[in-house]
One Martini backbone bead per residue (centre of mass of N, CA, C, O) as a GRO file, in nm:
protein
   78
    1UNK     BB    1  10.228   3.653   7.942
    2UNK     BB    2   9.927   3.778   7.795
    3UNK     BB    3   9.784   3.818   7.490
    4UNK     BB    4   9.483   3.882   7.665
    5UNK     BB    5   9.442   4.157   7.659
    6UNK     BB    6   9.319   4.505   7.657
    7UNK     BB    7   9.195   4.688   7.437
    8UNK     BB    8   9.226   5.044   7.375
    9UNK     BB    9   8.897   5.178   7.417
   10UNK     BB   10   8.728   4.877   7.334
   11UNK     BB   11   8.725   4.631   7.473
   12UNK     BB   12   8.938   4.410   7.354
   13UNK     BB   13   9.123   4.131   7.262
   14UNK     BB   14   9.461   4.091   7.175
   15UNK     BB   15   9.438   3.773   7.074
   16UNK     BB   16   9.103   3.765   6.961
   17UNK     BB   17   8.849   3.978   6.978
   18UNK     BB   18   8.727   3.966   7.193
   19UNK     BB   19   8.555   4.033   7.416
   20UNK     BB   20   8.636   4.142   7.747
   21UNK     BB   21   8.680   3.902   7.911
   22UNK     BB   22   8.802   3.603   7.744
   23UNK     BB   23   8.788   3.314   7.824
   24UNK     BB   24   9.074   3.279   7.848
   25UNK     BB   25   9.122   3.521   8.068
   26UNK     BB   26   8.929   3.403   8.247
   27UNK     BB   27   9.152   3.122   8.318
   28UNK     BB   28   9.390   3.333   8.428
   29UNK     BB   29   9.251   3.450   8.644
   30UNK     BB   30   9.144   3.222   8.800
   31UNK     BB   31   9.481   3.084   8.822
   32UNK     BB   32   9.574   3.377   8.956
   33UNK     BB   33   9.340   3.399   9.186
   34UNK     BB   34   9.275   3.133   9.296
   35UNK     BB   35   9.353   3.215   9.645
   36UNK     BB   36   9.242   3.544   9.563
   37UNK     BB   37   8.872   3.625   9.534
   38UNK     BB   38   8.893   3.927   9.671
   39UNK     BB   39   9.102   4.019   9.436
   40UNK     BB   40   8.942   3.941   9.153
   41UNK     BB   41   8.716   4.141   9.223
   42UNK     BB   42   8.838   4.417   9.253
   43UNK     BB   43   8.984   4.374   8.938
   44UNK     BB   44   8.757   4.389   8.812
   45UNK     BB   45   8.592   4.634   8.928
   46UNK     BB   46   8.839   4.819   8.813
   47UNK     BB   47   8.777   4.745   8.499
   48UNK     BB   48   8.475   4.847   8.495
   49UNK     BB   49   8.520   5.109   8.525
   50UNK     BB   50   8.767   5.135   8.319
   51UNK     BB   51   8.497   5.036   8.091
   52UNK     BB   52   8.298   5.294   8.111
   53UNK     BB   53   8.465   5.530   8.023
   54UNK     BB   54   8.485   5.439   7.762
   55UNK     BB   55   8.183   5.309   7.734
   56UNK     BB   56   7.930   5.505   7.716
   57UNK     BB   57   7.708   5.310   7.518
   58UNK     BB   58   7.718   5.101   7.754
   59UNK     BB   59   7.535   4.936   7.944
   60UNK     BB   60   7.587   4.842   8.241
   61UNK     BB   61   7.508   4.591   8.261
   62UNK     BB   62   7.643   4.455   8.028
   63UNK     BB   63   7.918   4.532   8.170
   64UNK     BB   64   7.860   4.355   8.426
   65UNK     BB   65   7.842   4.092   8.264
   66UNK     BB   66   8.141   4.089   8.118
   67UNK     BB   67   8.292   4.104   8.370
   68UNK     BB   68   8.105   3.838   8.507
   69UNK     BB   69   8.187   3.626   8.299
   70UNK     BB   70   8.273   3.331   8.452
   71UNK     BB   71   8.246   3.419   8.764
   72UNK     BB   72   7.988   3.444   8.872
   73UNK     BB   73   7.800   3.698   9.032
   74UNK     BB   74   8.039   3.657   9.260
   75UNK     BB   75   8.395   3.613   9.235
   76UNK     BB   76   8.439   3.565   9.585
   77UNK     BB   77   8.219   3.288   9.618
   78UNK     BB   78   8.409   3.062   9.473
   0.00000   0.00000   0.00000
């Protein structure tokens, strides 16, 4: 289990306090659904969702590059 989850509703993260999701829990995502990449896309898509109704003062778009940051712009395509 990680402590890199999300703070809510805040989405900071519980292990670094960096935005969620931080490195660490980017490398624990790939790693955990390595092998279904649209499954992945799925998971953050519903991140996103619950991270926007949180952050009503964060631009769509910075909420969209927060959650698709190292999984490049579209995560089931790697």
């Amino acid at each position: 289990m990680t402590t890199h989850g999300p703070v809510l509703p805040i989405w900071s993260c519980g292990g670094c306090d960096a935005p969620w999701p931080c490195r660490t829990r980017q490398r624990e995502l790939r790693a955990e659904f390595d092998d279904a990449p649209i499954s992945l896309a799925l998971y953050l898509s519903a991140q996103l969702v619950r991270a926007s109704e949180d952050l009503t003062w964060v631009p769509a778009g910075a909420l969209h590059r927060r959650s698709s940051a190292g999984f490049g712009e579209h995560p089931a395509a790697e």
